[in-house]
C-alpha positions as CSV (number, residue, x, y, z in Angstrom):
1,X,0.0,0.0,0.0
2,X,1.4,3.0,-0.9
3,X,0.4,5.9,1.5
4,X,2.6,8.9,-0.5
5,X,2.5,12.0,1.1
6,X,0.0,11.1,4.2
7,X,1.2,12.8,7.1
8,X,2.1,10.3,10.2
9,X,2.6,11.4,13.8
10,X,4.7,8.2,16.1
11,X,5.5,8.9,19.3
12,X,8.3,6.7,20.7
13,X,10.0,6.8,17.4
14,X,12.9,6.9,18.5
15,X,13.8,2.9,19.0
16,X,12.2,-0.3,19.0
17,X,8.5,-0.5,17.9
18,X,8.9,3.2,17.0
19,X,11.4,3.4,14.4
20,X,10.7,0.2,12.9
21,X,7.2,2.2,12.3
22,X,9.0,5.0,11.1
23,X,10.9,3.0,8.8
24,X,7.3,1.4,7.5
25,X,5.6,4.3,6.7
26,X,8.9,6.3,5.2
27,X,8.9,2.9,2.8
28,X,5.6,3.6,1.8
29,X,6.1,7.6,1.0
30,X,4.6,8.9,3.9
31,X,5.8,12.2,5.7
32,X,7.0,11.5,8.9
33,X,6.9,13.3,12.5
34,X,9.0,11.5,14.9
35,X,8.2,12.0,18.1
36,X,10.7,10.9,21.0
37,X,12.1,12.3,24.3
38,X,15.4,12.2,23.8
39,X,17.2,14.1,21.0
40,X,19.9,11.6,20.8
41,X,17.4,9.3,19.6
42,X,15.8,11.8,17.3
43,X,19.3,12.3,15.4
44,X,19.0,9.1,13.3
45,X,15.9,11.2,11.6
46,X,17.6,14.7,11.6
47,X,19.0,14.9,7.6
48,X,16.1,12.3,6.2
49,X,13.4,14.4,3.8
50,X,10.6,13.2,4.5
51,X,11.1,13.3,8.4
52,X,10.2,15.9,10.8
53,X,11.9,15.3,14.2
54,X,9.9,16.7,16.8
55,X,11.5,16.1,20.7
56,X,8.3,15.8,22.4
57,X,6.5,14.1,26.0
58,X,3.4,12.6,25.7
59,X,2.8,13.8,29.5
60,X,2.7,17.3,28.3
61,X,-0.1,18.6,27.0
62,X,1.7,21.4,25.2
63,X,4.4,19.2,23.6
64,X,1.0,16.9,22.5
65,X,-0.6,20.3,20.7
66,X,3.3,21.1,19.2
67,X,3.1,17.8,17.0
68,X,-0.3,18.6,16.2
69,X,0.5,21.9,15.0
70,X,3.4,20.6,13.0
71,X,0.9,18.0,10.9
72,X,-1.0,21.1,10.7
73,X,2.0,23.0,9.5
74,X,2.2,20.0,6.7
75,X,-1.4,20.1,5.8
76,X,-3.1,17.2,7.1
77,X,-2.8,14.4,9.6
78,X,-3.9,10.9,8.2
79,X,-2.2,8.5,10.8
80,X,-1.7,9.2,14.6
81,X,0.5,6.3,16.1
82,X,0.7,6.2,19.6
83,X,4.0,3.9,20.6
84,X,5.5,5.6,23.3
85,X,5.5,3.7,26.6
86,X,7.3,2.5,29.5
87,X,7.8,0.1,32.1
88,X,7.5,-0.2,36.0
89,X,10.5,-2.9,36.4
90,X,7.9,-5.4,37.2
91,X,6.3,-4.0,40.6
92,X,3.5,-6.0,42.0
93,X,0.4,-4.2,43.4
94,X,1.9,-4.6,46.8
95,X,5.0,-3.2,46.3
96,X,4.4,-0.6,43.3
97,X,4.5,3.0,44.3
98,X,2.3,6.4,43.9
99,X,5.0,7.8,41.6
100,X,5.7,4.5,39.1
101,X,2.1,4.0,39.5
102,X,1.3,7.8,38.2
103,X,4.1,7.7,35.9
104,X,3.5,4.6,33.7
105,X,0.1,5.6,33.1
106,X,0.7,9.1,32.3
107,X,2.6,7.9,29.8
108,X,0.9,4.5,28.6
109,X,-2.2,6.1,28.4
110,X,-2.9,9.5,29.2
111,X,-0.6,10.3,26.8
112,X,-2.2,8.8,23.8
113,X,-5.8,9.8,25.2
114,X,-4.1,13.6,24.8
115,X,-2.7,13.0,21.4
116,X,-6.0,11.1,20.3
117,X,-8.0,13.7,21.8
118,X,-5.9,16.4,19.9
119,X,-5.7,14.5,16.5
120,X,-9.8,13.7,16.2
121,X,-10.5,17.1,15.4
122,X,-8.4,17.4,12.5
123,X,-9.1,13.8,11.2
124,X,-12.9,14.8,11.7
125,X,-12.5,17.9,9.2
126,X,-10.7,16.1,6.8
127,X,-13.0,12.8,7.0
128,X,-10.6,10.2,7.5
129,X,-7.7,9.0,9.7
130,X,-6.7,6.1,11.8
131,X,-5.4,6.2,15.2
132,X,-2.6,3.5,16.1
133,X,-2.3,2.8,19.7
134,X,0.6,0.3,20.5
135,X,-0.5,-2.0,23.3
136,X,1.0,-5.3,24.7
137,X,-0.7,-9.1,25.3
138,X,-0.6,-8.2,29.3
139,X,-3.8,-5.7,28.0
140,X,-5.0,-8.7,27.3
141,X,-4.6,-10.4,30.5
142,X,-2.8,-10.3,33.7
143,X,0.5,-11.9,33.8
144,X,4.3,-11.0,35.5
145,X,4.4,-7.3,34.1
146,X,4.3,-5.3,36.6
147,X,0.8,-3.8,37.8
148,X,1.1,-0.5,36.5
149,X,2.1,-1.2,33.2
150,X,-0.8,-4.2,33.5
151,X,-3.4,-1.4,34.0
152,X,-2.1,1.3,31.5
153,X,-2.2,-1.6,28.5
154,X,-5.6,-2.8,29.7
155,X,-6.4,0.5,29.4
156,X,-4.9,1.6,26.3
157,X,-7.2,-1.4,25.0
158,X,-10.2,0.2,26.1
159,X,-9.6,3.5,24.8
160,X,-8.8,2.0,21.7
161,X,-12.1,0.1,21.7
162,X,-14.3,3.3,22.6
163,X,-12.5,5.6,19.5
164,X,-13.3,2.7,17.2
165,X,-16.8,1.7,18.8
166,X,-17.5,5.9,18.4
167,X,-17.1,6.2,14.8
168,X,-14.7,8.9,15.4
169,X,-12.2,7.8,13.5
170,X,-12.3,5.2,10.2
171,X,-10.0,3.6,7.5
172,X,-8.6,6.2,5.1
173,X,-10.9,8.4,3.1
174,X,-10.9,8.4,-0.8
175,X,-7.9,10.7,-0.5
């Protein structure tokens, strides 16, 4: 499938799951924003054309409106992918704290609620989009990840369930 000129936000893009993505979509001619916290990640994507590095944290709603803006900037915003994430180093309930608790899910799934939340708009006007959220198989049940990154994929599932079951946002458009 060729998806030339589409505009793509990832968050995360920096490694793993996230640059592979960015790879993907560059391979099929889409525009790229790259989304990560740390620049040194970003500077794989610094000289390629059809990338727009953006250092960004999903935990802030401001950096969240900045990539927004930027698709903006670009003209459109067909694909929201929302990868970033991290891990609790395995804490059980009875050992997981207020702050890895608060953390994890600020990012595992407040985050991408923001950037969903930010993106539908656009991808409402335009009348298409698709919203990507990257979850994990212990969203699907429990299992030794730690409770707090348990919870944040269960519910990363479920807001991914609720755009979908909403209508909000669809397969691409005819454009």
């Amino acid at each position: 499938m060729r998806l030339d000129d589409r505009v793509v936000i990832i968050t995360g893009a920096g490694s793993g799951i996230g640059s592979a993505m960015t790879e993907k979509f560059l391979e099929a001619g889409a525009r790229v924003i790259a989304a990560d916290v740390l620049d040194e990640r970003l500077a794989q994507f610094y000289q390629r054309p059809s990338v727009t590095a953006v250092r960004a944290d999903v935990t802030s709603q401001a950096d969240v409106d900045l990539l927004v803006s930027t698709a903006e900037r670009l003209g459109r915003l067909d694909v929201v992918c929302n990868n970033a994430g991290i891990v609790d180093r395995f804490l059980p309930a009875g050992e997981m704290t207020d702050e890895v608790w608060n953390r994890v899910l600020d990012v595992n799934l407040t985050g991408p609620m923001r950037l969903a939340r930010a993106a539908i708009p656009l991808m409402l006007r335009a009348g298409r989009g698709v919203i990507i959220n990257t979850a994990s198989v212990a969203g699907l049940a429990g299992g030794r990840a730690g409770a707090a990154y348990t919870a944040s994929k269960h519910g990363l599932i479920g807001l991914t369930r609720n755009i979908a079951a909403t209508g909000v946002v669809n397969l691409f458009g005819s454009n």
